[in-house]
C-alpha positions in Angstrom: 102.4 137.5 93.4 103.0 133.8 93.3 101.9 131.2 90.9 100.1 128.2 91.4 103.0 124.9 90.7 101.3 122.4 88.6 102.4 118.5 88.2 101.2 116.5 85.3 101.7 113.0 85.3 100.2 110.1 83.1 99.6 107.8 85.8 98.2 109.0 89.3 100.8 109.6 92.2 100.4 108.6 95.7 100.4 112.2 97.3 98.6 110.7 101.3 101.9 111.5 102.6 101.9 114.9 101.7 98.5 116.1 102.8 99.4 116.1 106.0 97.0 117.5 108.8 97.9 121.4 108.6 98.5 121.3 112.8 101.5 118.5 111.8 104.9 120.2 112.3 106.8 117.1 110.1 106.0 118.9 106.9 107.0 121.0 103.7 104.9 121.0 101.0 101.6 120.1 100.4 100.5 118.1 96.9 96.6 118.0 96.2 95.2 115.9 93.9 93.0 118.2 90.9 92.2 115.5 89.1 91.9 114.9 85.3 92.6 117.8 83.3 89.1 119.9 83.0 90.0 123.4 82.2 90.4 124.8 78.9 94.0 125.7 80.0 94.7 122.3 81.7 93.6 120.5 78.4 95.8 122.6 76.1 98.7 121.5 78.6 97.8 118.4 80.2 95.5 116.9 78.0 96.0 113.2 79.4 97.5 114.1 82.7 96.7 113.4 86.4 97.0 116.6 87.7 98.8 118.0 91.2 98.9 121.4 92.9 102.2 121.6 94.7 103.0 124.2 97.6 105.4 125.2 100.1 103.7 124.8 104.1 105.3 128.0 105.2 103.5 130.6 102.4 100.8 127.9 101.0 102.1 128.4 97.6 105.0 128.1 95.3 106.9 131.3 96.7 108.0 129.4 99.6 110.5 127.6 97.2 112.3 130.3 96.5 115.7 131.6 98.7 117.8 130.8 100.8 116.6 130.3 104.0 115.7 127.0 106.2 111.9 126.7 105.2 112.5 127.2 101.5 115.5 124.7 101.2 113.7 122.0 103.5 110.5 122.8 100.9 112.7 122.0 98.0 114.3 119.6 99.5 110.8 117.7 100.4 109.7 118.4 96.7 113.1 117.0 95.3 112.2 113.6 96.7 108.1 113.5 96.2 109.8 113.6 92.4 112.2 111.5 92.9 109.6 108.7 94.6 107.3 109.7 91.8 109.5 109.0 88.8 110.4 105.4 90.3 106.3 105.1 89.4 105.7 107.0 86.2 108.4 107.8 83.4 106.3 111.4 82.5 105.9 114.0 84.8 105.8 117.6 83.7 106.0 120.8 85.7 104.4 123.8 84.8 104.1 127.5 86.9 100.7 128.2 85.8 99.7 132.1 85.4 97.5 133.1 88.1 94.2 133.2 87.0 95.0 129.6 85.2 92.0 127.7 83.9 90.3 129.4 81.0 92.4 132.1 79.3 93.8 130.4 76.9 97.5 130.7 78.6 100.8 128.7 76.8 103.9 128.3 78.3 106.2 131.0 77.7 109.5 128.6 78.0 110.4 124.8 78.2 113.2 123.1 79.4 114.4 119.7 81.4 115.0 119.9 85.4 115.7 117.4 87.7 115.3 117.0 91.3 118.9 118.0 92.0 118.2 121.1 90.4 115.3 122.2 92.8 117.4 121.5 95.8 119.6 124.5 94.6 117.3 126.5 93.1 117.5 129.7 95.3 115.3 131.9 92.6 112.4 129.5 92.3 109.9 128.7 89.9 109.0 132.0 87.1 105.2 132.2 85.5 104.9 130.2 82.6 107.7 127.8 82.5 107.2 124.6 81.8 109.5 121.7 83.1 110.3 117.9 81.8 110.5 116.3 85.0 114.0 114.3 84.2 115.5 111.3 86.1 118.7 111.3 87.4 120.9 108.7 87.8 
């Protein structure tokens, strides 16, 4: 079962590029805008934070990072520079694989850690429920 990828940042993003008409072949991911933190979850994560659902074109969520195959390195790839376009805008972002059923169950992160975009564009096993990323910059 795969998790929903969730992008927090303190300022709001420009994501029109990637909500592409779903007919468009040029595409990897897709980045839709949720708002302000609402949910009791989102709060006890996000609690200032634009938030961002982020997914692979090819299996409409965060699975379709994962492997090694041409779709899932072209989706990392495309993700790899949304963030690095993002953090030329906002010094904070913060990526979190949400449980499933995120929004009111009082979920935590199970593990925290830094990642860059260089790291996604290698990262064959993808993203694991509950892990919660500083977005880095990298020189």
């Amino acid at each position: 079962m795969c998790h929903p990828l969730i992008l927090g940042s303190v300022e709001p993003l420009p994501t029109s590029q990637y909500v592409p008409a779903y007919e468009a072949d040029d595409w990897h991911i897709y980045v839709r805008s949720i708002g302000k933190a609402q949910s009791l979850d989102a709060q006890a994560i996000f609690s200032t934070r634009d938030l961002y659902y982020i997914f692979a074109r090819h299996t409409g969520d965060a699975c379709g990072f994962w492997g090694n195959y041409d779709d899932a390195q072209d989706a990392r790839e495309e993700l790899s520079v949304f963030l690095e376009r993002s953090l030329e805008l906002v010094a904070d972002l913060q990526l979190y694989v949400a449980e499933t059923y995120f929004g009111n169950l009082g979920v935590i992160p199970k593990k925290f850690d830094f990642i860059g975009p260089s790291d996604i564009r290698t990262w064959f096993p993808g993203f694991l429920e509950g892990e919660f990323f500083q977005v880095i910059r990298e020189e």
